[in-house]
C-alpha positions as YAML, in Angstrom:
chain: A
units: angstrom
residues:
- id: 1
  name: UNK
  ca: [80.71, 153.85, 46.33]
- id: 2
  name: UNK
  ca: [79.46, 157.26, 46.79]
- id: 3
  name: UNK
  ca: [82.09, 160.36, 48.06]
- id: 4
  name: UNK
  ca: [81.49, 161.95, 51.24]
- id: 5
  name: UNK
  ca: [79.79, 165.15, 49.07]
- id: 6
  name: UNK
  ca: [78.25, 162.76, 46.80]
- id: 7
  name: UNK
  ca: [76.27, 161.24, 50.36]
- id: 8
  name: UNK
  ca: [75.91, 164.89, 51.95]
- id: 9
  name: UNK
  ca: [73.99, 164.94, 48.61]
- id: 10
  name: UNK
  ca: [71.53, 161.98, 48.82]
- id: 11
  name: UNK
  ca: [71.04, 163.02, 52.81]
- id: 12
  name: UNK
  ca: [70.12, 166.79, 51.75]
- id: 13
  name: UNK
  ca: [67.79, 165.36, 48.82]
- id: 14
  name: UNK
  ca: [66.07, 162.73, 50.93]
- id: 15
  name: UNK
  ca: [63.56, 164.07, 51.79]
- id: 16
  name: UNK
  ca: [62.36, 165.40, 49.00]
- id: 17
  name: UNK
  ca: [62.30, 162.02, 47.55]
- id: 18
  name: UNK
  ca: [60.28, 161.14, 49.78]
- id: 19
  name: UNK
  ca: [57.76, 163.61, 49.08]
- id: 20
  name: UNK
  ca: [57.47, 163.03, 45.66]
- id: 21
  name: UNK
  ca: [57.04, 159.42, 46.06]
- id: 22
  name: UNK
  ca: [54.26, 160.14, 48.46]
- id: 23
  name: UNK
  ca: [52.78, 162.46, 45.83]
- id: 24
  name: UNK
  ca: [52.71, 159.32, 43.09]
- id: 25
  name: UNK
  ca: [51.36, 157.38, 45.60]
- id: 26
  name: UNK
  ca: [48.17, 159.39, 45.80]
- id: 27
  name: UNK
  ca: [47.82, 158.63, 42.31]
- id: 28
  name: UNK
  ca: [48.07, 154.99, 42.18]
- id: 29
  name: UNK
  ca: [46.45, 151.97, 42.85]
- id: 30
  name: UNK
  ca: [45.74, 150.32, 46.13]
- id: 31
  name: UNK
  ca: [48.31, 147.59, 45.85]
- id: 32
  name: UNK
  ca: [51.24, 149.84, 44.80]
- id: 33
  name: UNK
  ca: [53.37, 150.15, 48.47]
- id: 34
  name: UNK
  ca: [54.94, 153.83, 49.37]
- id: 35
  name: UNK
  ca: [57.82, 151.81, 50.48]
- id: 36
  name: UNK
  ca: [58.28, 150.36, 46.71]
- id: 37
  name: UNK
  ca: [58.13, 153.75, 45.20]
- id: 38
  name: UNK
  ca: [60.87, 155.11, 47.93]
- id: 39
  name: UNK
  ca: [62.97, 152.42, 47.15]
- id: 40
  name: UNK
  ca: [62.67, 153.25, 43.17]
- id: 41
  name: UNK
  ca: [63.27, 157.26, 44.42]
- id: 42
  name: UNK
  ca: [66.48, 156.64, 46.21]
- id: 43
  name: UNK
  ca: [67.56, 154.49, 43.41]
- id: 44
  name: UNK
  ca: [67.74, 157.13, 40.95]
- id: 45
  name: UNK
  ca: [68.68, 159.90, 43.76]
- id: 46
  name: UNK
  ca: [71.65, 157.90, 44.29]
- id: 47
  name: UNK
  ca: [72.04, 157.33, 40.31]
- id: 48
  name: UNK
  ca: [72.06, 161.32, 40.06]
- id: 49
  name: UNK
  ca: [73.90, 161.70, 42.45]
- id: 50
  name: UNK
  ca: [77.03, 159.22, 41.00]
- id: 51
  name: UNK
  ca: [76.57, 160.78, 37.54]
- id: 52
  name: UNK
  ca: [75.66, 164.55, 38.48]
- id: 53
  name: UNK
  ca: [78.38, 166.72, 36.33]
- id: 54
  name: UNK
  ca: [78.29, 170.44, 37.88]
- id: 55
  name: UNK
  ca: [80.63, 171.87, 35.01]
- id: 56
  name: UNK
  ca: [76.97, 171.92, 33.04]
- id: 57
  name: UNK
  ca: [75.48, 174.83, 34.28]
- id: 58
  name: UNK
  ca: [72.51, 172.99, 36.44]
- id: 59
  name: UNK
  ca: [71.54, 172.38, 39.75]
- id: 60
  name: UNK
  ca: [72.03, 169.62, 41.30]
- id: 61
  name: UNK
  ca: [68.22, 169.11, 42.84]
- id: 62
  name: UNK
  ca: [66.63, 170.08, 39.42]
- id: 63
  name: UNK
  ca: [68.55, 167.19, 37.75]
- id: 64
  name: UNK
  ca: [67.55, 164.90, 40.80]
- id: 65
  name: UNK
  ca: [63.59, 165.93, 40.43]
- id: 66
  name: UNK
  ca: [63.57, 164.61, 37.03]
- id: 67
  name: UNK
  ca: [65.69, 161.43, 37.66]
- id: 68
  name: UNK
  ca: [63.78, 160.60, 40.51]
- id: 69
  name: UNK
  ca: [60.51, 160.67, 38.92]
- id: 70
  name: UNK
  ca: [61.75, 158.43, 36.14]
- id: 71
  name: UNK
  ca: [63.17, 156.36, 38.09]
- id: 72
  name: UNK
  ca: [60.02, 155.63, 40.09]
- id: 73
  name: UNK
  ca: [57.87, 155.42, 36.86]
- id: 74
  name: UNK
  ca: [59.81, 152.91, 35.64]
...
């Protein structure tokens, strides 16, 4: 269960999730669906967002770039 700052998060980074599944998309195959990639995204937004640790010096939506990506190549 995410914290009411820990959702303010996901809502805020949303969107950009959504635009970097859109960019994959252009990249794959036919029979990959956007929906499947935005489903992947918000997993590991909401991932980053349960494990983000602000005490190490970086931003929240840098860490969430990277684990969003991941989590949609995996």
């Amino acid at each position: 269960m995410l914290t009411t700052d820990q959702n303010k998060l996901v809502e805020q980074m949303t969107p950009l999730m959504k635009r970097i599944a859109y960019h994959f998309m252009a990249r794959l195959p036919t029979s990959v669906h956007v929906d499947d990639l935005i489903q992947a995204g918000l997993m590991g937004l909401l991932d980053t967002a349960k494990n983000f640790d602000d005490t190490q010096n970086a931003q929240f939506e840098t860490y969430a770039i990277q684990r969003i990506r991941g989590s949609i190549l995996d």
